[in-house]
PyMOL commands that place a pseudoatom at each C-alpha (Angstrom):
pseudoatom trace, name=CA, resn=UNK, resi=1, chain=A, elem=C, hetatm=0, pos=[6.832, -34.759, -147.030]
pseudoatom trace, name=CA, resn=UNK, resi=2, chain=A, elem=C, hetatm=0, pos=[5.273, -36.095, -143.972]
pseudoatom trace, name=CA, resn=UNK, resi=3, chain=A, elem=C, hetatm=0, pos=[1.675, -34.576, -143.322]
pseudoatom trace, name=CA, resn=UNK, resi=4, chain=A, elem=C, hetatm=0, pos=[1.197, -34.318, -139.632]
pseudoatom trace, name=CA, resn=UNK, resi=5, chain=A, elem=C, hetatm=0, pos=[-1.883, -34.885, -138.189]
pseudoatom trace, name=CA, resn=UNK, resi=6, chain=A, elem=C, hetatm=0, pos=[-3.355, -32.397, -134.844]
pseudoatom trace, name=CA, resn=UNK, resi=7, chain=A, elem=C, hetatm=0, pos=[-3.685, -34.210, -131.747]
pseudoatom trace, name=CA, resn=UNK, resi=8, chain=A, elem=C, hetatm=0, pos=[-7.040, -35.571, -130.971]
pseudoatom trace, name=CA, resn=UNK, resi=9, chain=A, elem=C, hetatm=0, pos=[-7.768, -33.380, -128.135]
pseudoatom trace, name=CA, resn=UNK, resi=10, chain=A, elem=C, hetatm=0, pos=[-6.616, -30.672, -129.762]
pseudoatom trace, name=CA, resn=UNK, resi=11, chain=A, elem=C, hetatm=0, pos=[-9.041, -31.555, -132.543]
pseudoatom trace, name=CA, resn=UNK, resi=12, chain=A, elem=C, hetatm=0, pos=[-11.929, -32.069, -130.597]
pseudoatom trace, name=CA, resn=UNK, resi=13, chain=A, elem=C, hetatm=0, pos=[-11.448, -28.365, -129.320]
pseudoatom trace, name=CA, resn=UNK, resi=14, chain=A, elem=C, hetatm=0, pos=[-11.151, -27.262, -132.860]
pseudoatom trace, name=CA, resn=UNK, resi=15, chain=A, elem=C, hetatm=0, pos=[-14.554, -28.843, -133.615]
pseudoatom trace, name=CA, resn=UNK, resi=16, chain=A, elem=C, hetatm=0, pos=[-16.412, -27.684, -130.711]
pseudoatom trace, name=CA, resn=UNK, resi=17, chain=A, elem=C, hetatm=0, pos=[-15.056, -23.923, -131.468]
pseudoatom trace, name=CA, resn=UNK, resi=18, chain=A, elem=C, hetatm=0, pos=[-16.584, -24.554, -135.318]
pseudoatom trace, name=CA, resn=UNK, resi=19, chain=A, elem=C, hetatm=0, pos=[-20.156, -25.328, -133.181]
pseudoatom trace, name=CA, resn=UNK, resi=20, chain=A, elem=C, hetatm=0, pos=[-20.086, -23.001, -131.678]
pseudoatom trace, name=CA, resn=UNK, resi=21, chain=A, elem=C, hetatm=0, pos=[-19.613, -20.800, -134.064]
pseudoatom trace, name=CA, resn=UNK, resi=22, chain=A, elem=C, hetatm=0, pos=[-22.627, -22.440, -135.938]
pseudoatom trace, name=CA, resn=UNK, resi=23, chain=A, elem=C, hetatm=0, pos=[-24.997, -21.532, -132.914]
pseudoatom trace, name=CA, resn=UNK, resi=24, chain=A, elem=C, hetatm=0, pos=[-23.779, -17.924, -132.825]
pseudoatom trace, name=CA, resn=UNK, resi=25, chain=A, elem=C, hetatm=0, pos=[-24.647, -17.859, -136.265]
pseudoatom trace, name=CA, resn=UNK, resi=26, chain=A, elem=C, hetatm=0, pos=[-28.364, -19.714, -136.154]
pseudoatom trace, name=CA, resn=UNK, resi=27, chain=A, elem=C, hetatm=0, pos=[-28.941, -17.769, -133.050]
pseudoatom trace, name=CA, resn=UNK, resi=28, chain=A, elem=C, hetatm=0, pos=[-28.246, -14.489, -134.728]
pseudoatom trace, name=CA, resn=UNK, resi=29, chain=A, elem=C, hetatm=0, pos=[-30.638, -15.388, -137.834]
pseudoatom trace, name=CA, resn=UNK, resi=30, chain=A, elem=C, hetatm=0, pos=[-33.131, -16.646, -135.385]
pseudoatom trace, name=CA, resn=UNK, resi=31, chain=A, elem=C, hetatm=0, pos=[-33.178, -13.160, -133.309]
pseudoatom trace, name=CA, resn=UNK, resi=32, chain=A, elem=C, hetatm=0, pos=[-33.003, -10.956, -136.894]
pseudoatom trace, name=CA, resn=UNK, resi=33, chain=A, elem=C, hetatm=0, pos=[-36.412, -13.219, -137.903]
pseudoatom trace, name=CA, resn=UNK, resi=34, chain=A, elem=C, hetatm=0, pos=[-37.869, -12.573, -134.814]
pseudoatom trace, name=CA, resn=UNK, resi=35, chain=A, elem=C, hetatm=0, pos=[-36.880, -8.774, -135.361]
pseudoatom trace, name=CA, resn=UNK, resi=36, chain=A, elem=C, hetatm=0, pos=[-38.207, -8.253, -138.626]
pseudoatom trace, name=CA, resn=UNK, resi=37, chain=A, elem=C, hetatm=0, pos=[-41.819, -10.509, -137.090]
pseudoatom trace, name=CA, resn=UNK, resi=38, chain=A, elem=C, hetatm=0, pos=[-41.867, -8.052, -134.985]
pseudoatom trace, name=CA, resn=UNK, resi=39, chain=A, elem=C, hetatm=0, pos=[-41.423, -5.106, -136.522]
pseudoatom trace, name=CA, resn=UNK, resi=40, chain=A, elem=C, hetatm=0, pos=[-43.899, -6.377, -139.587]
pseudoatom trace, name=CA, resn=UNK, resi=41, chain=A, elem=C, hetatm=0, pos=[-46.581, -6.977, -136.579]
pseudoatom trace, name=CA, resn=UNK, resi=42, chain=A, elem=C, hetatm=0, pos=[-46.037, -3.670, -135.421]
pseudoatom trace, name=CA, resn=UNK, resi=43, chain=A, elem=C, hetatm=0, pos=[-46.849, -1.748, -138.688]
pseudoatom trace, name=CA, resn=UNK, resi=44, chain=A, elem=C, hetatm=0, pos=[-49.389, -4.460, -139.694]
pseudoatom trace, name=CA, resn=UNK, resi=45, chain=A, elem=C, hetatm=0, pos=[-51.301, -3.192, -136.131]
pseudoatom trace, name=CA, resn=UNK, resi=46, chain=A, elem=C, hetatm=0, pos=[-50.888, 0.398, -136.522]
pseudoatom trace, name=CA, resn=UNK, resi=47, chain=A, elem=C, hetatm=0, pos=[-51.967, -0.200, -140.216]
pseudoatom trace, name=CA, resn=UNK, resi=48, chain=A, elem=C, hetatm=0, pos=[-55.183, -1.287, -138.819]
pseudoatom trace, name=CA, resn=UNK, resi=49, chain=A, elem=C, hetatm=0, pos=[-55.912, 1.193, -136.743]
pseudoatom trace, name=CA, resn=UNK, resi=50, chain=A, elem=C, hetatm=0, pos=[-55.344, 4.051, -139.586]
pseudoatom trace, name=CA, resn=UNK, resi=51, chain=A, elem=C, hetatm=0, pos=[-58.132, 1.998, -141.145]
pseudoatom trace, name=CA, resn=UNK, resi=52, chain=A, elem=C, hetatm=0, pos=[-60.030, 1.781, -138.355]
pseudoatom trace, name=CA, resn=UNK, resi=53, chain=A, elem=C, hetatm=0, pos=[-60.209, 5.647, -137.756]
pseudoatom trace, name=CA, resn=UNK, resi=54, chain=A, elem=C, hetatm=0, pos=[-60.197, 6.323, -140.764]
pseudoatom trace, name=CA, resn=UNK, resi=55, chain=A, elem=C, hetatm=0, pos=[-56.675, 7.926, -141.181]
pseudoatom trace, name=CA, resn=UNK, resi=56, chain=A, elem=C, hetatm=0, pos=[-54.764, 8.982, -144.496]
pseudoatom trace, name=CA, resn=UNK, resi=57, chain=A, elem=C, hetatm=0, pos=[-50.976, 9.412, -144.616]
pseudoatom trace, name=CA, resn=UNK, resi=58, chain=A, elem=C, hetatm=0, pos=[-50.973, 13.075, -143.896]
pseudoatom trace, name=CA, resn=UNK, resi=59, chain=A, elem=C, hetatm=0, pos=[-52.080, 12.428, -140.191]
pseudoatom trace, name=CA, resn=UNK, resi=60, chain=A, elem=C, hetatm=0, pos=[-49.992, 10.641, -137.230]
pseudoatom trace, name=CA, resn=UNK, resi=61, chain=A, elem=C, hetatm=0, pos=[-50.709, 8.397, -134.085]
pseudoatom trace, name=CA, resn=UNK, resi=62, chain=A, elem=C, hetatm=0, pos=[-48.387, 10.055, -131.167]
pseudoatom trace, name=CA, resn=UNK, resi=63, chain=A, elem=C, hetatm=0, pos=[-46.537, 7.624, -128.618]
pseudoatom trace, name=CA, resn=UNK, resi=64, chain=A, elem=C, hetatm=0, pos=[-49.343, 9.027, -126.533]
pseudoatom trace, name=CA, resn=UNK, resi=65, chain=A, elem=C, hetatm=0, pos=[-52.622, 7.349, -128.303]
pseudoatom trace, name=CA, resn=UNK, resi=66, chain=A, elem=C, hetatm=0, pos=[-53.466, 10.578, -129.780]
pseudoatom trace, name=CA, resn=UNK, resi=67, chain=A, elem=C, hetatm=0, pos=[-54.633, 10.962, -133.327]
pseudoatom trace, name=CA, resn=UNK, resi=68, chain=A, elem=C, hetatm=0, pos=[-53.200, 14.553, -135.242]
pseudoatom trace, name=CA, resn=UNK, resi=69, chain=A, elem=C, hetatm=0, pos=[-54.980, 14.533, -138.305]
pseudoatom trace, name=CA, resn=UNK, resi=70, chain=A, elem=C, hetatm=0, pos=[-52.917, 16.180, -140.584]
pseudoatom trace, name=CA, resn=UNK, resi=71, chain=A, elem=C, hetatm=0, pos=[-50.287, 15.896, -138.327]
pseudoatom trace, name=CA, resn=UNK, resi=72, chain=A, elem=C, hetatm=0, pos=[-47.571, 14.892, -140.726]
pseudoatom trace, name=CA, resn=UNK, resi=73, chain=A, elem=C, hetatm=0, pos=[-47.828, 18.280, -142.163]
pseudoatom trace, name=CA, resn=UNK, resi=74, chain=A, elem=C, hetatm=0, pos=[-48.087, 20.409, -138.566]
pseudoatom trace, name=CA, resn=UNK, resi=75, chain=A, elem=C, hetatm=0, pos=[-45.023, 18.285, -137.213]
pseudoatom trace, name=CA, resn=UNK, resi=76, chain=A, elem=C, hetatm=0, pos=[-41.751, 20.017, -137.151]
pseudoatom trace, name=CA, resn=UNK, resi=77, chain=A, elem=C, hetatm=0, pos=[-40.201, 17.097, -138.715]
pseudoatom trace, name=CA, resn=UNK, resi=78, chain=A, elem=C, hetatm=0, pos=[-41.449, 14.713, -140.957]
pseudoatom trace, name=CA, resn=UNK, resi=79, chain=A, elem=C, hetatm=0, pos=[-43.384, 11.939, -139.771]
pseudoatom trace, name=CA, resn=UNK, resi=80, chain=A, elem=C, hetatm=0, pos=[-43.009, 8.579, -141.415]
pseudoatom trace, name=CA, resn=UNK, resi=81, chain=A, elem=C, hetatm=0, pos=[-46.578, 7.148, -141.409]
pseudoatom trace, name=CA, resn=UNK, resi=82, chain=A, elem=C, hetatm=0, pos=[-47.270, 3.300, -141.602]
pseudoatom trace, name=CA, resn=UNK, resi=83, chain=A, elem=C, hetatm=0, pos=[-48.529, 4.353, -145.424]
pseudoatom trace, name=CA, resn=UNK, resi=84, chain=A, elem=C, hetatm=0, pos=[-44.724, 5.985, -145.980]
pseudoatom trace, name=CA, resn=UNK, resi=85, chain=A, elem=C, hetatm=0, pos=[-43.067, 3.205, -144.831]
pseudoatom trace, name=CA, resn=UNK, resi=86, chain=A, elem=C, hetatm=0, pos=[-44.866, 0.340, -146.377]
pseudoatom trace, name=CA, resn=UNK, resi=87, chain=A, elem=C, hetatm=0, pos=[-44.660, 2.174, -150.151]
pseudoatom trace, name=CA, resn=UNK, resi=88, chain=A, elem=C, hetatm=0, pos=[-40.998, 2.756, -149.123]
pseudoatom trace, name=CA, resn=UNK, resi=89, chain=A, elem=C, hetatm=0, pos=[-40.175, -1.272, -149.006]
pseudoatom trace, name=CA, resn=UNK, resi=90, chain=A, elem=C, hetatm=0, pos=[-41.682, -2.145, -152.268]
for i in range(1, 90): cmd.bond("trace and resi %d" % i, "trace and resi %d" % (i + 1))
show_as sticks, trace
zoom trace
């Protein structure tokens, strides 16, 4: 049995797909990295400013720049506090 062999441009399109596959893929676990950065600067900075004022985990930061102290326990819902979440991923 005769093993037949692709045609070389059909090959080279073949290997050019497989790139740029490849560079999906790098580009992919390049953003995710820069995601998780992110998202570790994020807590790292509102971490900071809990200690700065002097926070605890049972009060909140709104999206407004306004402290609640013990506003984890006034909310309707629970709040996940920088304190929550960084216990949570250990």
């Amino acid at each position: 049995m005769e093993n037949k062999k692709l045609e070389e441009n059909d090959r080279l399109v073949l290997e050019l797909a497989k790139s740029k596959r490849q560079v999906a893929l790098a580009e992919a676990k390049t953003a995710l990295a820069n995601n998780e950065n992110a998202e570790l600067h994020y807590k790292n900075i509102v971490l900071q400013l809990y200690m700065k004022y002097g926070l605890t985990a049972n009060d909140a930061i709104s999206e407004a720049g306004e402290i609640l102290i013990g506003g984890v326990s006034k909310a309707a819902e629970p709040v996940k506090t920088p304190v929550d979440e960084l216990s949570s991923t250990r």
